[in-house]
Every structure is written in C-alpha cells, then in structure tokens.
N, C-alpha and C positions, 0 to 999 in steps of 0.2 A: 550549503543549505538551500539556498534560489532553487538549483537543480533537482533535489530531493522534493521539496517542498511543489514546484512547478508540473512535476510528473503526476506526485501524488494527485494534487488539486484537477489538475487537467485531466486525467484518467476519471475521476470521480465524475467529473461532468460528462466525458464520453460515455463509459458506461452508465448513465443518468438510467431508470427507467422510465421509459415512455410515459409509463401509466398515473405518474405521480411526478409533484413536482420535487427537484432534490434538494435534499438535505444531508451540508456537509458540517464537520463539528472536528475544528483542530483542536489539540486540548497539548499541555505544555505543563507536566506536572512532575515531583521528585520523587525517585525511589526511597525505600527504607535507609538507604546505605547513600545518599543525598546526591547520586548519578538522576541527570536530566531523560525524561521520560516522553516523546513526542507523540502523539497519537492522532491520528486522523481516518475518520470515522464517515461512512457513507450511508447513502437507504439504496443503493441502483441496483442494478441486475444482481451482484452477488456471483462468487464462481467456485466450483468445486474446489476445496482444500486436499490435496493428499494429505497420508501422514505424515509425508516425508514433503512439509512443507519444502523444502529449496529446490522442489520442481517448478513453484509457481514463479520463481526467478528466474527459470533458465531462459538462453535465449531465445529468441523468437516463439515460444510459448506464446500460446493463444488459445483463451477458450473460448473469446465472441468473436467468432473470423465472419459474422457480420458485419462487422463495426473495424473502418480502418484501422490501419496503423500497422507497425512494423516485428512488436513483437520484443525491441528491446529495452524498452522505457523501465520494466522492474525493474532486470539486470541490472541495468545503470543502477539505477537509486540504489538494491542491495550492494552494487561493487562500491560504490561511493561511502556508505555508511560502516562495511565492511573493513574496509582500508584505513579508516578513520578511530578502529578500535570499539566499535557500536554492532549492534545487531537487531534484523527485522523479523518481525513476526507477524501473520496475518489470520485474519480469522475472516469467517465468511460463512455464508448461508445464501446458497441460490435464491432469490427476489424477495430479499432483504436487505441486501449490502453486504458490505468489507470493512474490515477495520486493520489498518497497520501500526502495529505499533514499534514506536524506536528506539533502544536502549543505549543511549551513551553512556558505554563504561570507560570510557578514555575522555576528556575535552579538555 
C-alpha cells in the first residue's frame, strides 16, 4: 500500500499544473458488494486516456516527457494491485486532472 499510495501522491505533485495550486483528494470508500474502494483524485495537467486504458500502464509510457522521470512508476502500482487480486482504472481530461481509482476484490 506505501508503494501504491507513494507513486500515486508523488506523480500527483509532479504532474501539479503550473497554473494553479494543486489539489489532491484520497478518498477510501465501499463498494455495493462491501470490496474496499481507493481513489485518489488530482486538478494537474491531466493526460490522454485511450480506450484501451492498460496502455496508460505500460512501461515506460510517458505522455509529459517534459517532466522527469522513468516511465515505470504506473506499472508498478498496476502490477502491485494486480497481483493482489485488485484493479485500476483511470479517468482523465487533459488540464483538468486524473483520477485512479482501486478496486480490491481480493483483501
């Protein structure tokens, strides 16, 4: 969870937009069927979503090759949540933010 939670929060302030100050919003709620729900939610740059969201996971995927870094920080988080019996989804809107949300259906 450190590792999930450390990428997410940290990418959130990488990607910060310049133009504003940021605003992050973890939120920790239950699904219908009483599986734990994680979400964490940004205003920064925002990034293109394919449809086939588990492009935005792959490795070294990068779509602000402004802005340091390596390229495997989702990855991680998705193989970590993955493995765990959970899965990630992301929503987004170019200079608006991102939102990930986490579904543990295993814990």
């Amino acid at each position: 969870m450190r590792s999930i939670l450390h990428n997410l929060l940290s990418n959130a302030l990488k990607f910060a937009d310049p133009e504003r100050s940021p605003v992050v919003r973890v939120r920790s709620t239950l699904a219908d069927d009483g599986h734990p729900i994680l979400t964490v939610q940004d205003n920064g740059l925002g990034m293109v979503v394919p449809e086939n969201q588990a492009a935005v996971f792959q490795p070294f995927t990068r779509q602000h090759p402004h802005i340091g870094g390596a390229g495997v920080g989702m990855y991680l988080v998705q193989r970590i949540i993955t493995s765990r019996g959970g899965c990630l989804e992301v929503a987004s809107t170019v200079g608006q933010g991102t939102t990930f949300t986490i579904h543990w259906v295993e814990v």
